[in-house]
C-alpha positions, 0 to 999 in steps of 0.5 A: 809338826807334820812329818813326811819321812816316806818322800826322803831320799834314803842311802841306807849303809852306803860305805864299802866298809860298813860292820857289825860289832858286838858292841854296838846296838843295831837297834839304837842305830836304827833310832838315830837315823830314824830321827835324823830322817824325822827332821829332814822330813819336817824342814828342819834342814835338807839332808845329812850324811853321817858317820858313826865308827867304833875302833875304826870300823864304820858301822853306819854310813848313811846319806839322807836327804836332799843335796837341794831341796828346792831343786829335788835333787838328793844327796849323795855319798860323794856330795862335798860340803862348805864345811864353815868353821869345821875349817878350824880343825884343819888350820888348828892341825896345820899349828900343831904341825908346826908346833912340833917341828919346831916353827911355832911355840904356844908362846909366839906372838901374833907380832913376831911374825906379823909385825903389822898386825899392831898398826900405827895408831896407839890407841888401838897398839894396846893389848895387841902385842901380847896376843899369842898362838895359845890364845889364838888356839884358845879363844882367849885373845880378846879379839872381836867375836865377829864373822867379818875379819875386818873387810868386806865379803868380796876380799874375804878370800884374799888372806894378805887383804885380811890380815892387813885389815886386822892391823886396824881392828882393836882387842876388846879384853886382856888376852888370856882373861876371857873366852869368847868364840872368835868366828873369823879373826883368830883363825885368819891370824894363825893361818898366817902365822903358820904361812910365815912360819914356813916361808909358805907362798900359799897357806891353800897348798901348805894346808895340802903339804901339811895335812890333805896329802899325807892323809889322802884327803883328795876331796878336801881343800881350802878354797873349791876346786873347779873338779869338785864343783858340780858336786858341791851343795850349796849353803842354805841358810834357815836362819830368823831375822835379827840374830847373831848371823843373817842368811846373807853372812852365810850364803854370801860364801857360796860365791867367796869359797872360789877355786883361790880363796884362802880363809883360814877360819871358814874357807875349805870344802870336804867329803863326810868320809875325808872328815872321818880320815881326819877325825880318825888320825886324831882318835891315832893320837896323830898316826895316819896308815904308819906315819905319824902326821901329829905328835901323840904328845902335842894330841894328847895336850891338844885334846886335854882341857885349857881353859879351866871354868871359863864360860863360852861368852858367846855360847853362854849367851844363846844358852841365856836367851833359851833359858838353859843352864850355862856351859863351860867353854871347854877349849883344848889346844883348838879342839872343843871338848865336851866336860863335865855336867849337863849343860847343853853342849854339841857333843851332850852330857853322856859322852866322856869328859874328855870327848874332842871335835870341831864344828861349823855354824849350824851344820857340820860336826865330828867328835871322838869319844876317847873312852868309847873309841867312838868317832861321830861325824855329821855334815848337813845341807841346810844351815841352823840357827845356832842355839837350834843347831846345838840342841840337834846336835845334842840330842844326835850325840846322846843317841850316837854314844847310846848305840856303844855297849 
């Protein structure tokens, strides 16, 4: 594939803050951003900003690339993203709040707070009373795997609408037996859940109380806020025909993530550094500028392996059709880890076991390598196809991690 690296728009180092260490390798540095502008170049997506931080020093910040290519517009430091299910790392600290206040167990219900959810007809009542917050957190609730929570796009921002449209939908498998990404349900449930939980009228600004404000996440918001607008890049989907997501499931939400939509599982915007912020409080154990947002406790259980061997039905699926070795589903309490073995996975085979992110279809990603004090974060314009996205990932993974001494 022809390569035209020189016609990319390079931001080369754009943080305040960026350091040299000792123990970094300057030079793998160089490879990796080299790569990133390679397959902007070739069309592989339209641009990307990166954030590498060893110890909590940044030691690349780098933008590359086009805001929007079809408009020639290049991306900028301060370019907000539709971050897609990178949402579910917010909703998923917004739980564990809660969890260690007090409001929530891992042993709560759906029911128990959302009486609804079970519906009147029997058929569909079965299972669904034993669906709890750990299987939410989990992926393990035998829910549908569908991006479509239960209605159509043009309600998909109305939380109340979701959830009472889920009081229709049925469980597929014995919650706790199987674990299969849920792209939208479980995270609409649990947003819920912790909107009751609190007595919250809003799940958009208890998402503020709990987690952007004390962070000085200003930049950051479930829903797009008329002030960040301007600035936000437009979801591009590069997506063949036939495949587990249409373009449409993912451009639609250009016009879905309006100023008052609240979606719990793909619905907020953020700023690669706001991620960094974020991911930074979690590499803390949950302490953010001398308070702590989270419990260490509940960070570290969080951050350890819950779901033993089980594959990732969905993942395991791609891995099938691309003829890869199949992965472990490797699920924290809301976090992806990334385990042992060599199986492709978003955060590749030589981070530590123990490694812990979230991601968003086809574009965004952070991970923290707790052995390496490593936090990687990458937001992209342009959305992948899913099992492409992962080997992407993959491979910028593996040459982030080669760069720590």
């Amino acid at each position: 594939m022809t390569q035209h690296t020189a016609t990319v728009p390079v931001a080369r180092d754009v943080g305040p803050e960026v350091v040299s260490r000792a123990d970094i390798d300057r030079a793998a540095l160089d490879r990796l951003v080299a790569e990133i502008r390679n397959d902007i170049a070739a069309g592989t997506y339209d641009g990307a900003h990166l954030i590498l931080a060893r110890g909590g020093d940044v030691v690349v910040d780098t933008v590359l690339g086009w805001h929007e290519r079809a408009a020639d517009r290049a991306l900028r430091p301060d370019a907000v993203f539709r971050v897609l299910s990178l949402t579910k790392a917010f909703t998923n600290a917004m739980a564990l709040r809660a969890i260690g206040e007090g409001r929530l167990a891992l042993s709560t219900r759906v029911v128990d707070l959302i009486p609804e959810f079970l519906g009147t007809d029997p058929f569909r009542t079965l299972r669904k009373d034993r669906i709890s917050l750990v299987h939410l957190l989990t992926h393990r609730s035998g829910m549908p795997p569908t991006p479509n929570p239960g209605l159509g796009p043009d309600r998909f921002g109305v939380l109340a609408d979701v959830v009472r449209a889920l009081s229709t939908v049925d469980v597929l498998f014995e919650p706790g037996t199987n674990l299969n990404y849920a792209p939208a349900i479980n995270h609409a449930l649990m947003g819920e859940m912790v909107r009751r939980a609190y007595g919250a009228a809003s799940f958009r600004d208890l998402a503020r109380e709990l987690i952007f404000d004390p962070l000085g996440m200003d930049e950051t918001s479930f829903g797009l806020p008329a002030a960040l607008r301007d600035r936000a890049v437009p979801l591009k989907a590069y997506l063949p025909e036939g495949g587990f997501l249409q373009p449409d499931d993912i451009e639609c939400l250009n016009d879905r993530i309006t100023e008052d939509a609240e979606m719990p599982w793909v619905g907020s915007v953020s700023t690669a550094r706001d991620v960094l912020t974020f991911a930074e409080m979690i590499r803390r154990r949950g302490l953010h500028d001398g308070r702590w947002v989270l419990a260490p406790a509940i960070v570290d259980q969080a951050t350890t392996l819950q779901t033993g061997d089980m594959p990732n039905d969905l993942y395991a699926q791609m891995a099938a059709a691309r003829g890869w070795e199949t992965p472990r589903g490797n699920f924290g309490l809301g976090f992806s880890l990334s385990g042992t073995g060599t199986a492709p996975t978003f955060f590749g085979p030589f981070t530590s076991p123990r490694t812990h992110g979230n991601y968003g279809a086809g574009s965004s990603l952070f991970w923290i390598d707790p052995e390496r004090d490593l936090t990687f974060v990458f937001l992209s314009a342009g959305v992948m196809e899913e099992s492409e996205n992962v080997a992407r990932f993959q491979k910028l993974s593996t040459m982030a991690v080669a760069a720590a001494l």
